[in-house]
DRENKOLKE-972205 format. One line per field, with one value per residue (C-alpha): residue number from 1; residue in three letters; x, z, y. Coordinates in Angstrom, 2 decimals. Layout:
! DRENKOLKE-972205
num <- [NUM / ...];
residuo <- [ALA / ...];
px <- [X / ...];
pz <- [Z / ...];
py <- [Y / ...];
//
This chain:
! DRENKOLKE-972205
num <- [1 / 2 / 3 / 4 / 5 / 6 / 7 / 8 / 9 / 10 / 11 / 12 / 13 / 14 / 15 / 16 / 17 / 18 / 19 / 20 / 21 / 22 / 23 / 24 / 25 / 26 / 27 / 28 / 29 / 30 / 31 / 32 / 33 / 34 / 35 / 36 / 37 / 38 / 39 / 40 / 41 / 42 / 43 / 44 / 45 / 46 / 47 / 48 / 49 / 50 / 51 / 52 / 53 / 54 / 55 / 56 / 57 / 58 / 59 / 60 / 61 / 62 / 63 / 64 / 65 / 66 / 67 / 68 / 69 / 70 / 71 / 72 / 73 / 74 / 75 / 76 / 77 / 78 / 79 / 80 / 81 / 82 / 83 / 84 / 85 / 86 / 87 / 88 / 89 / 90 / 91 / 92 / 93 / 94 / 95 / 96 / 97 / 98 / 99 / 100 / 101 / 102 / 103 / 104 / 105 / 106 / 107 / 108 / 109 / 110];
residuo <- [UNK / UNK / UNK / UNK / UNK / UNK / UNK / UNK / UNK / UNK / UNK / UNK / UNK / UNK / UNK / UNK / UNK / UNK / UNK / UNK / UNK / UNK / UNK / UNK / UNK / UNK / UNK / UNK / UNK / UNK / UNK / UNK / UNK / UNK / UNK / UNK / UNK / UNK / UNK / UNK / UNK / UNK / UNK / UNK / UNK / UNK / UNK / UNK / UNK / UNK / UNK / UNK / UNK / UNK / UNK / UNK / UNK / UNK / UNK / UNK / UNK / UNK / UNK / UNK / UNK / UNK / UNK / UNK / UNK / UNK / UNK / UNK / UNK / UNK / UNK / UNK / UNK / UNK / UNK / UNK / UNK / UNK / UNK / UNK / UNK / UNK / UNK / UNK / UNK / UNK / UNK / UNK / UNK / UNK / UNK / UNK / UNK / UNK / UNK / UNK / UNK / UNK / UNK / UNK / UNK / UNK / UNK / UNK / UNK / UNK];
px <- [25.17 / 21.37 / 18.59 / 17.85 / 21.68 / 20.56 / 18.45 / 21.93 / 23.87 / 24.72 / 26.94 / 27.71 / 31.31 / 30.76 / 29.19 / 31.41 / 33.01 / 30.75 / 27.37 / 24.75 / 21.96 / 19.29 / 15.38 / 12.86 / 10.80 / 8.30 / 4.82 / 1.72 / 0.86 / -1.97 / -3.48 / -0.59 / 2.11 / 4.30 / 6.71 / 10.10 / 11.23 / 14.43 / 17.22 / 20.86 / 22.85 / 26.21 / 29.07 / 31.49 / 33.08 / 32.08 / 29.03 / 27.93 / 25.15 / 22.97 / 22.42 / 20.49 / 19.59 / 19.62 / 17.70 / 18.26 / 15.37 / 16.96 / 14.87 / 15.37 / 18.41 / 20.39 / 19.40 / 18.63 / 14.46 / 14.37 / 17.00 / 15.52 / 16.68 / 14.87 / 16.34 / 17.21 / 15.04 / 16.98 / 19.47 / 21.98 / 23.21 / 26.24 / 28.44 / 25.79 / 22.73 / 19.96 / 17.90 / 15.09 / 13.93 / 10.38 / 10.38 / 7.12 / 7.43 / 4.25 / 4.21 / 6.75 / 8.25 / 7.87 / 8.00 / 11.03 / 12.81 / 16.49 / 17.45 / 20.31 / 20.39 / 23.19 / 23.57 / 25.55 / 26.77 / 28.87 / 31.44 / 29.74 / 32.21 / 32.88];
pz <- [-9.53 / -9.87 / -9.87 / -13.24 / -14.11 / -12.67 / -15.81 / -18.44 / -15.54 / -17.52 / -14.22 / -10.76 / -12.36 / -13.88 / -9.84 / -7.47 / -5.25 / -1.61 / -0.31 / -2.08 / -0.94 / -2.89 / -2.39 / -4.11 / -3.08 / -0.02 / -1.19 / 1.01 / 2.95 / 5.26 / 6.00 / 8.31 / 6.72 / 4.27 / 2.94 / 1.64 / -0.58 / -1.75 / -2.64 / -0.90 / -3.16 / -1.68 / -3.80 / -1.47 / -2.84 / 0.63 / 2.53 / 4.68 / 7.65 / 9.82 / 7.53 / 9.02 / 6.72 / 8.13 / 7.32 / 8.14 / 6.85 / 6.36 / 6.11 / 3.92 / 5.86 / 6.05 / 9.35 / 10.07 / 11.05 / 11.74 / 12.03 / 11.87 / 10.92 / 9.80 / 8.86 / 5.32 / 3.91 / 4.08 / 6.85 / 5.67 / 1.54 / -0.34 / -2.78 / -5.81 / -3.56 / -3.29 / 0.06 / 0.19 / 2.87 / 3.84 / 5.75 / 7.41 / 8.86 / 10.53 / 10.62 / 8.02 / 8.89 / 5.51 / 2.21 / 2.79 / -0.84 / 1.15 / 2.78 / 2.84 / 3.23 / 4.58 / 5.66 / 8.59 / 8.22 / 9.24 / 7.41 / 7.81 / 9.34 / 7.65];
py <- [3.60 / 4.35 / 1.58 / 2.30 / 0.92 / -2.78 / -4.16 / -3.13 / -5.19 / -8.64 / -10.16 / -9.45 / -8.51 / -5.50 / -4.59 / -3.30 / -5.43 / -4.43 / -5.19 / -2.68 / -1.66 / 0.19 / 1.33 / 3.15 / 5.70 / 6.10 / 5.13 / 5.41 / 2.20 / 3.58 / 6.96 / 7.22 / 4.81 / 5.36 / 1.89 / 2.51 / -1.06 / -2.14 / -4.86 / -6.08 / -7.55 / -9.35 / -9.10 / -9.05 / -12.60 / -14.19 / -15.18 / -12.87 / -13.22 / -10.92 / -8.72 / -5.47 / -2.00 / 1.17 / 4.15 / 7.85 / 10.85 / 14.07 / 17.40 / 19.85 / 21.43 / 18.10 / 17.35 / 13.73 / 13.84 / 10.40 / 6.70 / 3.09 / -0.21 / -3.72 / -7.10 / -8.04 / -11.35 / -13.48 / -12.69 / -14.81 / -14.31 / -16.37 / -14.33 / -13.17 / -13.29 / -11.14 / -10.37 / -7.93 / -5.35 / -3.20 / -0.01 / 0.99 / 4.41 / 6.37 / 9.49 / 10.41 / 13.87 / 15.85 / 14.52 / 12.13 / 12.71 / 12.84 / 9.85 / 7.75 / 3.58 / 1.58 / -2.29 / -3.81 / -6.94 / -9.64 / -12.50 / -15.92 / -18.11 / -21.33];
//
């Protein structure tokens, strides 16, 4: 599902039933900074809690360049929720068009 799918989304039904995760692109922050933005949307059917997205830069043979991780805001998201997350990354090897995103997470306990 591409971000451009999200504004014809009328409920979190027609959404698959996981945690997504999905970012933009990589837009300069600094002469030496690039930012990477994005979304985590639970729709699990559950709260979930410490919610962490990784991120992994491939170059143009498929190797992985670089691997970092950041927090979602908030950490903590009930069923529907939506948290939000900022990568800065200096020194950005290449033109960072491949990458792939991907949350950890755990089941709140009630």
């Amino acid at each position: 599902m591409d971000i451009e799918a999200f504004p014809e989304i009328e409920n979190f039904q027609k959404l698959p039933r996981r945690v997504i995760v999905k970012g933009g692109g990589f837009t300069p922050a600094g002469s030496r900074t690039s930012e990477l933005r994005g979304l985590v949307i639970n729709n699990i059917g559950n709260p979930i809690c410490n919610i962490v997205v990784n991120l992994v830069v491939f170059d143009a043979n498929k190797i992985p360049q670089l691997s970092t991780s950041v927090p979602a805001s908030p950490d903590r998201l009930d069923q529907g929720g939506i948290a939000s997350f900022v990568f800065q990354v200096e020194d950005l090897p290449g033109e960072a068009k491949d990458y792939h995103l991907y949350t950890g997470w755990r089941f709140e306990e009630r």
